[in-house]
ZAMARGU-4260 file (C-alpha; in steps of 0.2 Angstrom, whole numbers, plus 5000, padded with zeros to 4 digits):
<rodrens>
0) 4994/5055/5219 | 5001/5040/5209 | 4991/5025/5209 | 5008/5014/5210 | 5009/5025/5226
5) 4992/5017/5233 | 4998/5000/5234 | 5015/5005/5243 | 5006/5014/5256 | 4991/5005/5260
10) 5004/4989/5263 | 5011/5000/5273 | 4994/5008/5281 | 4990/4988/5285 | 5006/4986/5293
15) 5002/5001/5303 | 4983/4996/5307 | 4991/4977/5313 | 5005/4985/5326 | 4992/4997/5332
20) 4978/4985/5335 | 4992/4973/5346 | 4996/4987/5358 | 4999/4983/5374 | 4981/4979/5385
25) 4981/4984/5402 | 4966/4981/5414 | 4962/4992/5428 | 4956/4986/5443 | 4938/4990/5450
30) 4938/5004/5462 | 4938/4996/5477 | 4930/5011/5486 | 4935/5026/5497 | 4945/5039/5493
35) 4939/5054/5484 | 4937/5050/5465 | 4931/5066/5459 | 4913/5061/5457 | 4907/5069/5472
40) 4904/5055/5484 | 4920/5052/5492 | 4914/5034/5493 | 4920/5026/5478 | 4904/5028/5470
45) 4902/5036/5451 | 4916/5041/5444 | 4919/5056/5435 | 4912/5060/5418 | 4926/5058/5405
50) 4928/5064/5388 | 4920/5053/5375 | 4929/5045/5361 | 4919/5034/5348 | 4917/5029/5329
55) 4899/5026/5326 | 4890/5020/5309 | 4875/5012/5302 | 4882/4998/5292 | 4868/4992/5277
60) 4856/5002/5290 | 4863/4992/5304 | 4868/5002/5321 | 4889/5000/5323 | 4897/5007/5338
65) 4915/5005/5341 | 4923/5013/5359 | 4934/4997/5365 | 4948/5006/5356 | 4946/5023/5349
70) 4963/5033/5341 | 4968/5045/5330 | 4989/5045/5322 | 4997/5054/5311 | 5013/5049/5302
75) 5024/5055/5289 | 5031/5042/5277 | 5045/5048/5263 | 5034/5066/5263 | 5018/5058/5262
80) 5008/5064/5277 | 4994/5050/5283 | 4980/5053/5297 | 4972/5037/5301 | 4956/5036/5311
85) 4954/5019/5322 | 4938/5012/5329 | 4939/4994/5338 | 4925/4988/5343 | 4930/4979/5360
90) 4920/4970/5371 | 4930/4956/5365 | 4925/4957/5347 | 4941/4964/5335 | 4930/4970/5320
95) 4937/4987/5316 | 4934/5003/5304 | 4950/5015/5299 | 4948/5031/5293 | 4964/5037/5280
100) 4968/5053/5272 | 4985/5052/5265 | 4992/5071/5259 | 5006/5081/5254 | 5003/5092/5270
105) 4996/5085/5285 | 4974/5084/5283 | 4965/5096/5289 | 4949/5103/5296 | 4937/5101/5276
110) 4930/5088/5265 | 4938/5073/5257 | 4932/5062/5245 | 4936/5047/5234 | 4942/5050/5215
115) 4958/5056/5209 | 4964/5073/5217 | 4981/5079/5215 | 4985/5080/5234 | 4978/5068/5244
120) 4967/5052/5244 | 4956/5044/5254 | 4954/5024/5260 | 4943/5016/5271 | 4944/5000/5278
125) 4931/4989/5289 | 4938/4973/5295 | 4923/4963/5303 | 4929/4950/5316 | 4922/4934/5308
130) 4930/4934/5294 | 4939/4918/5288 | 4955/4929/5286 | 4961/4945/5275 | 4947/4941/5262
135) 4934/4946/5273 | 4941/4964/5274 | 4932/4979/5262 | 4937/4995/5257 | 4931/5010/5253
140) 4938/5025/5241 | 4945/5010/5231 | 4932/5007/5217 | 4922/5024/5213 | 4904/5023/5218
145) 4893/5036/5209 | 4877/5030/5219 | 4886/5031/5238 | 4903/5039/5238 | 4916/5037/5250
150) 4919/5053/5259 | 4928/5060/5274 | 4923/5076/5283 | 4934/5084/5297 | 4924/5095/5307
155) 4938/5100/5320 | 4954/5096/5321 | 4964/5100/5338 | 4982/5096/5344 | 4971/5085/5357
160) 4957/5076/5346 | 4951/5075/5327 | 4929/5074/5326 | 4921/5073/5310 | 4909/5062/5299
165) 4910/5049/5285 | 4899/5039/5273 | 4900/5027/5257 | 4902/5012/5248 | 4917/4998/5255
170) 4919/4985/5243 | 4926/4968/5248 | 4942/4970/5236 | 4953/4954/5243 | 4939/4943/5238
175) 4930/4942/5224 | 4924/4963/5222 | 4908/4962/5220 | 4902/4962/5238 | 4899/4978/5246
180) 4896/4989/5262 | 4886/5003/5261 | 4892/5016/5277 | 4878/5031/5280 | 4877/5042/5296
185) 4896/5038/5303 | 4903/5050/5315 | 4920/5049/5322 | 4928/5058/5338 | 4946/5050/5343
190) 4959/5056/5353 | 4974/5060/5342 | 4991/5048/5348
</rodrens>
């Protein structure tokens, strides 16, 4: 795809990240107890086991585990198909890692990786929540790394959910380019909005 393309679409993929991150919060209140719940009590006890959604990395060999907010979307934009994986942290904390595979058709299940390819390419971006604003944010499949490549494997792709792995080198672009984030053992499972 066209490197003028990029810039286009990754405003646009920003955009996108910012009206998704302000969606509406609801809180639920604590089961105040009775009732059958479906966890086998009756009491209002355990309730029952739910399908797991996650983004989870080693950042720099550091443990990351984002589950407050965990989505999958897919959007089409002037025929340029994009699938945008979303981990949020929670807890309070806003630090965040996206997943995007923009494509001609709409991703599927295989292996993408960073470089030039006539069909789609990758980006990645990890915003970390004390950052002094956007100059704090990195991104990966920008600059090529030969030592840590960024790359984006699907492993199963339903109308439901989209599970899969990813690993490589986010550099912080905004700033001055040099710093850099080295992503190994991330796994991603997020339902698909």
């Amino acid at each position: 795809m066209k490197k003028t393309t990029l810039f286009r679409v990754l405003t646009f993929v920003l955009l996108i990240g910012l009206l998704a991150s302000c969606s509406k919060h609801t809180d639920k209140p604590a089961n105040p107890g009775g009732g059958n719940n479906g966890g086998g009590d009756n009491g209002g006890g355990t309730p029952p086991p739910t399908e797991s959604y996650y983004v989870k990395t080693k950042m720099d060999g550091a443990a990351l585990n984002y589950t407050g907010s965990v989505k999958a979307m897919r959007v089409v934009d002037e025929g340029t198909h994009m699938l945008q994986i979303q981990g949020i942290k929670g807890g309070g904390s806003t630090d965040e890692v996206d997943l995007l595979v923009y494509s001609a058709e709409d991703a599927t299940a295989g292996e993408y990786t960073e470089g030039e390819h006539d069909t789609y390419f990758i980006l990645g971006v990890y915003a970390p929540q004390n950052r002094a604003d956007d100059l704090g944010i990195f991104y990966g499949g920008v600059h090529l790394d030969e030592t840590a490549p960024f790359t984006i494997k699907i492993t199963e792709m339903t109308d439901k959910y989209v599970k899969g792995t990813f690993s490589g080198t986010f550099y912080d672009n905004e700033g001055n380019g040099d710093n850099k984030k080295v992503f190994t053992e991330g796994e991603f499972k997020a339902p698909i909005q």
